[in-house]
N, C-alpha and C positions, 0 to 999 in steps of 0.2 A: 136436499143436495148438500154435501160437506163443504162447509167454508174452507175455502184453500189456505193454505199456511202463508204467513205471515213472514217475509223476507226477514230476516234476524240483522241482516248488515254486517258491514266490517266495523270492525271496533276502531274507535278514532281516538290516538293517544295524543298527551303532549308530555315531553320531557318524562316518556315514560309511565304516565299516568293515564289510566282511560275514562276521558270526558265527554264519551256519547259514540253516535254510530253514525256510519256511512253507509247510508240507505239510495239506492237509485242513485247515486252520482252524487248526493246531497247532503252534507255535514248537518248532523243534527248532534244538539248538545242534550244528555241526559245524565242527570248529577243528581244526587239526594244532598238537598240543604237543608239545615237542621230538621232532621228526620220528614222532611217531604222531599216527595219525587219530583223533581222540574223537567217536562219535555222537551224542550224550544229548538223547531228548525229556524238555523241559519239565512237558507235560503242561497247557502255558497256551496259552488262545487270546484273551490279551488282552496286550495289546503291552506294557503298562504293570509287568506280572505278570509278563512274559517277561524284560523287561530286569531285572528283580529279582533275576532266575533265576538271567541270564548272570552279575550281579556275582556271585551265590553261585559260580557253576562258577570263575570267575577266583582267588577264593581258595587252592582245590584241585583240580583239574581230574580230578586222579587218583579221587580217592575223592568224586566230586560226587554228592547225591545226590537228585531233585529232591520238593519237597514232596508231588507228589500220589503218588508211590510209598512204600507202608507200610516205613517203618526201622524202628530200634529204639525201643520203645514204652515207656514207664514201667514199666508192670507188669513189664517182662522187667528193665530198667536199676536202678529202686530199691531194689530188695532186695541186688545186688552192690553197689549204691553203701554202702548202708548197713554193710554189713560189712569195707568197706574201710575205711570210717569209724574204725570201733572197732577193729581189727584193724592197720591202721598207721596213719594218723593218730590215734591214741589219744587219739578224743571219749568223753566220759565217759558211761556209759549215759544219764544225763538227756537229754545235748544230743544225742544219736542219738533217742533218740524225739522231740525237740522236732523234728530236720530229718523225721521220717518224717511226721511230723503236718503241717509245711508244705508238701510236696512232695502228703500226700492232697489238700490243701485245693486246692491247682493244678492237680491231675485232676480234683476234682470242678465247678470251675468252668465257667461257659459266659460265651459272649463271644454277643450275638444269637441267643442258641438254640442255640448251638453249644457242642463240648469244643473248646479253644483246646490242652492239653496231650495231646494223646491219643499221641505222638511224638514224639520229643525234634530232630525236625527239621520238626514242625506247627505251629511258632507262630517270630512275630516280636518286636520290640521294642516295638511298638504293643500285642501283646498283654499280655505283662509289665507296659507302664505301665497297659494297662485292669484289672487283674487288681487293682495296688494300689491303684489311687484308687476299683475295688471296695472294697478290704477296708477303706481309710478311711472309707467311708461304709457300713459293716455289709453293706455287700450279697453275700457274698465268707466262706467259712471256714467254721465248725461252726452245724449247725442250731441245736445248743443253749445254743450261746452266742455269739448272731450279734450283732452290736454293731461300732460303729464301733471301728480300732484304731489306735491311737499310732505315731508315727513311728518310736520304739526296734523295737514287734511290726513295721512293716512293710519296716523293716531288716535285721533277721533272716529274716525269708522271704526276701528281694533276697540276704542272705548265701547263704542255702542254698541259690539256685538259683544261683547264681554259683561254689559249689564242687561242686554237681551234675553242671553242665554242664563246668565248667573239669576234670574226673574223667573223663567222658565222653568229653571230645576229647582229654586223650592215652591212653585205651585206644579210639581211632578208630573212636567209636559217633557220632559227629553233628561236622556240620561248623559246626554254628550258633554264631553269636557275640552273638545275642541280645540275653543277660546286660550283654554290655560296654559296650550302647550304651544302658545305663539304672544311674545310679552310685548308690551309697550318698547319701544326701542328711543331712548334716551335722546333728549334734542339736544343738547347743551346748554339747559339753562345754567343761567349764573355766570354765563361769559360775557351778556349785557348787563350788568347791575340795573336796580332800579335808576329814575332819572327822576331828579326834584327841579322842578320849574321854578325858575328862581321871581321872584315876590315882584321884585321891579317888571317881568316879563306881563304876568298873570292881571298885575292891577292894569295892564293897555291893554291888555285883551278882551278881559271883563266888558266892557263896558261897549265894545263893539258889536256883542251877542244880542239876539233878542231875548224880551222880559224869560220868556221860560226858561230856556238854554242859561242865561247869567243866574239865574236861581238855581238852577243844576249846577250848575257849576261850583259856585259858590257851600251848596251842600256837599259837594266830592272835595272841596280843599276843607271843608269846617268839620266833617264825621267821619270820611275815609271812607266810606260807604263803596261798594262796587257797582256797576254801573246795571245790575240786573238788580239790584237792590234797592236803588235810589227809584226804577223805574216800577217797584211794587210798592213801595209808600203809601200808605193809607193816613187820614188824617188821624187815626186811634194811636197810631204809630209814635206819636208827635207827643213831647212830654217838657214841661218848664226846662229841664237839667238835661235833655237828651232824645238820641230818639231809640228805640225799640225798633232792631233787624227782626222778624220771626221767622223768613224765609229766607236762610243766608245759604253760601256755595257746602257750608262744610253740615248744614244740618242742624247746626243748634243755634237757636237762637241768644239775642244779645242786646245789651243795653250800652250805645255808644254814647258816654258825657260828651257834650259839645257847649260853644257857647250861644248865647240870647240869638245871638246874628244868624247863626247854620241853623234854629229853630223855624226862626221866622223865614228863611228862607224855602227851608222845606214846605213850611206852612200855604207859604204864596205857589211855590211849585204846586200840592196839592190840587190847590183852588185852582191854578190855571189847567187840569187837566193831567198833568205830571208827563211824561215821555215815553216816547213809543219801547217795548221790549225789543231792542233790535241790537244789542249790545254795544249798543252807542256807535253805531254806523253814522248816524243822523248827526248827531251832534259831533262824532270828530269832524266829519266834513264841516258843519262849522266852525269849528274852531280853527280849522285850518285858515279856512277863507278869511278869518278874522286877521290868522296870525302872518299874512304872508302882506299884506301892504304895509304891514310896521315892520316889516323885515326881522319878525323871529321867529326862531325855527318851531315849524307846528309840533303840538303837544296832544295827547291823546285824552279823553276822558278816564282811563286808567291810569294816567301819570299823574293829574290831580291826587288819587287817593296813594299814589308816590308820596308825591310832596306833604299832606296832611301827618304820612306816618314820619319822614323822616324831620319836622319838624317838631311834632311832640317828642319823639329821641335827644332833639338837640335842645328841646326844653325842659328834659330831665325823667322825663315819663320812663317809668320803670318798663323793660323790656319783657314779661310778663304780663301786665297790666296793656302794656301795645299788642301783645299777640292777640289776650281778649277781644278791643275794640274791634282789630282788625278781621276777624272772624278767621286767624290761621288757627291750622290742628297741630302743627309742628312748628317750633320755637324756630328752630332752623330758618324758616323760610322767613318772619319777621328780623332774624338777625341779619338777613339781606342789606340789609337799610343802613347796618354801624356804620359800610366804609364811607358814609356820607355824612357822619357824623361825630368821626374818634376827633379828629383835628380839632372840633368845635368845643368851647368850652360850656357845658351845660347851668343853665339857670334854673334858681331854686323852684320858679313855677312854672306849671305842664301849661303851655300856650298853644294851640292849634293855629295854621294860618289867619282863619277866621274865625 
């Protein structure tokens, strides 16, 4: 019996150029790339959605994948994502559950009735930006504590889907670029400058701490350390002249000089266990409670590593040499600290608080 012929299709152009055919209602792309033939249906029968399509195949031709066919799916991608996480990128167990928490909240979401996340090649940039101006308006994240969120929370979710997916496309799970066409939207830092706790405050606080908490402490005023840093400590760490960061916020690791006192302290912090990775949730709240029957204004576990930088500044310590210890990438961000210290007149030796 003769095979029936083969629907030839309308010819599907763009801008004049023809990049496939319109078979059954259905845009299909056929293009020769570098001397091979590529087939790929769409899956669209709307023109509008098809040319959407083509821009995607143009990207990568090779590995084009089109949205109505199921790729790789969160469920399968999150959990390897997660463990790359911690495992080389060395996020500290807090910020790995904070990105698994945001990445649940983007599955659980619906756009019209709809999962917008079900795929990490099912959603666009339209949907990313509906997702946030959800979560700004409570509509978007945990049932149980649904409520409008601040611009820092919905920078951090835009972080984590941004190194999710930027993970994904080079272990060539998604071709999608999303992420890139919705930016970080600028908080206004540098309109609080840093805040140095002044010396007479910190030695009446100190001491109302318990033994672990005042040796933390005392390690964030004596190395500048951050407080996910102080809480990975290891006793290998610990050296006569300083300590050894290996796992800092910016990746490279660092050798902070400090003196005999911030050694020993660390040392004892070790022994006793060293502090939970919770980004010093724990310990502001003490220090709070410390700081409010002496009646001074509470101070954070990061303002310590304030005051540490802007004191080695006022003690002369070369403004390069403070970006190293501090583990900044950009100069800029340790120049933060001058206007707290141009008035001051510098001494010939680099003194840290402790």
């Amino acid at each position: 019996m003769p095979r029936a012929a083969r629907d030839p299709g309308t010819v599907w152009k763009i801008n004049g150029r023809r990049v496939g055919v319109i078979r059954g209602g259905v845009f299909t792309i056929d293009r020769r790339v570098h001397g091979r033939r590529l087939v790929r249906s769409t899956g669209c029968v709307d023109e509008g959605a098809a040319n959407v399509e083509y821009s995607r195949f143009e990207l990568d031709p090779a590995r084009y994948l089109p949205r109505s066919r199921e790729g790789t799916t969160w469920a399968e991608a999150v959990p390897r994502f997660l463990k790359a996480q911690r495992l080389e990128a060395h996020n500290t167990e807090y910020w790995t559950e904070q990105q698994a928490r945001h990445l649940a909240y983007m599955a659980a979401w619906r756009r019209d009735g709809r999962p917008a996340f079900i795929t990490l090649d099912s959603f666009d940039a339209s949907d990313v930006k509906a997702y946030l101006a959800d979560r700004a308006e409570g509509k978007a994240g945990s049932e149980k504590r649904r409520g409008a969120t601040g611009l820092a929370t919905r920078n951090r979710e835009l972080a984590t889907l941004k190194a999710f997916l930027s993970w994904a496309r080079a272990g060539n799970l998604t071709m999608t670029r999303a992420d890139e066409e919705v930016p970080i939207v600028r908080e206004g830092k540098g309109k609080n400058p840093p805040r140095e706790i002044a010396e007479k405050d910190w030695r009446r606080v100190l001491p109302k701490l318990l033994l672990r908490w005042r040796r933390a402490a005392e390690v964030l005023l004596g190395a500048g350390l951050r407080y996910g840093e102080l809480a990975r400590l290891h006793e290998e760490d610990l050296h006569a002249g300083g300590i050894y960061v290996l796992e800092s916020k910016s990746g490279d690791a660092r050798m902070v000089p400090c003196s005999k006192r911030a050694v020993k302290a660390a040392r004892d912090l070790v022994k006793l266990g060293g502090v939970p990775d919770d980004r010093g949730m724990q310990m502001g709240d003490r220090l709070e409670a410390a700081c409010r029957p002496l009646k001074i204004i509470p101070f954070s576990a990061h303002e310590l590593r304030h005051t540490f930088a802007t004191a080695c500044l006022r003690s002369g310590v070369d403004l390069e040499a403070l970006r190293t210890w501090m583990g900044h990438k950009d100069i800029r961000t340790t120049q933060r600290y001058l206007h707290l210290v141009q008035a001051s007149r510098p001494r010939a030796r680099a003194v840290a608080p402790l």
